[in-house]
N, C-alpha and C positions, 0 to 999 in steps of 0.2 A: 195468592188467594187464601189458600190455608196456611199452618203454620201456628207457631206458637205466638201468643199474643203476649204485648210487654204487660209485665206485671203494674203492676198502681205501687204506689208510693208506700202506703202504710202496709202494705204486704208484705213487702220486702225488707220494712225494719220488721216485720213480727219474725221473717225466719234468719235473720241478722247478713242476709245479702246487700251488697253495693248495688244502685241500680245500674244498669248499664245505659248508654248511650248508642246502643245501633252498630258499633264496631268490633263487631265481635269477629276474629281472624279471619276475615274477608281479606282475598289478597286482592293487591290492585288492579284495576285493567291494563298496565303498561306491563305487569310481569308475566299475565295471560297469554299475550299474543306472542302469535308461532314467527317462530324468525321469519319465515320465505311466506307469501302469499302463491294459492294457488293458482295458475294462469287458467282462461277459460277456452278451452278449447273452439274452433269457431269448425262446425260441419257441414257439408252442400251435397245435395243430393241432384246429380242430373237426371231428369227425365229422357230415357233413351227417347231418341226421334219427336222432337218436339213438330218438326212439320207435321207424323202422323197425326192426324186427327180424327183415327177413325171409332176411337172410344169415347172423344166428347160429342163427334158425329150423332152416337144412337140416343143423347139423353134428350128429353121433352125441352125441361129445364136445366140450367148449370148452373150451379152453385159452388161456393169456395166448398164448406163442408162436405158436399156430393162429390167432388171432387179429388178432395185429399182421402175420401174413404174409397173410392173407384181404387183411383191410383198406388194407395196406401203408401202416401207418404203424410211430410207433416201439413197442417191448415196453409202455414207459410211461406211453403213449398209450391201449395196449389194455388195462392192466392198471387204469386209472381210468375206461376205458368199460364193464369185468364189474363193478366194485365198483358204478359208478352202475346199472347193469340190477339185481344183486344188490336193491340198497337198494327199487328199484321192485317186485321180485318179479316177474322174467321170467326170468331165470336163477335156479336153486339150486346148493347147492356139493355134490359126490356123493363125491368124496375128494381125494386127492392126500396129498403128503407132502413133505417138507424146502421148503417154499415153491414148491410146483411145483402148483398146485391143479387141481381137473378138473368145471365146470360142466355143467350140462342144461340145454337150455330148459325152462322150466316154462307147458306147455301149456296152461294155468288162468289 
């Protein structure tokens, strides 16, 4: 965004400079890069006793967000431990909208 700005034509003969072309010792992107790439670690976090459910038991509503802040883990974390309650039939889904969903316990 800032930076120095190329001079104009007749500027550069008044102070007897070449103009330049933009290549000014800029090294290549092939001689930049690091020999090895870093690998990306992949990390899982199990929820002890996924049967208990006696802390989604007390909420009104469940929510991914309510959820991962309950539990303090990550959103992603919370949002594959409603799909697995889902699947078991301890939760049911009541509404939500644009990917934003809104769970019950299902008391039965």
């Amino acid at each position: 965004m800032g930076g120095v700005k190329k001079k104009t034509l007749s500027s550069t003969k008044a102070t007897g400079q070449q103009p330049s072309d933009g290549s000014t010792n800029k090294p290549k992107k092939d001689e930049t890069k690091p020999a090895f790439r870093s690998q990306k670690h992949k990390s899982s976090v199990i929820i002890e006793d996924i049967n208990d459910t006696s802390r989604v038991s007390g909420m009104k509503a469940i929510t991914v967000q309510s959820l991962s802040k309950l539990l303090g883990v990550k959103i992603s974390i919370a949002n594959n431990y409603i799909r697995n309650l889902e699947s078991k039939g301890l939760v049911k889904l009541i509404g939500g909208y644009s990917g934003h969903k809104v769970y019950s316990y299902n008391k039965s």
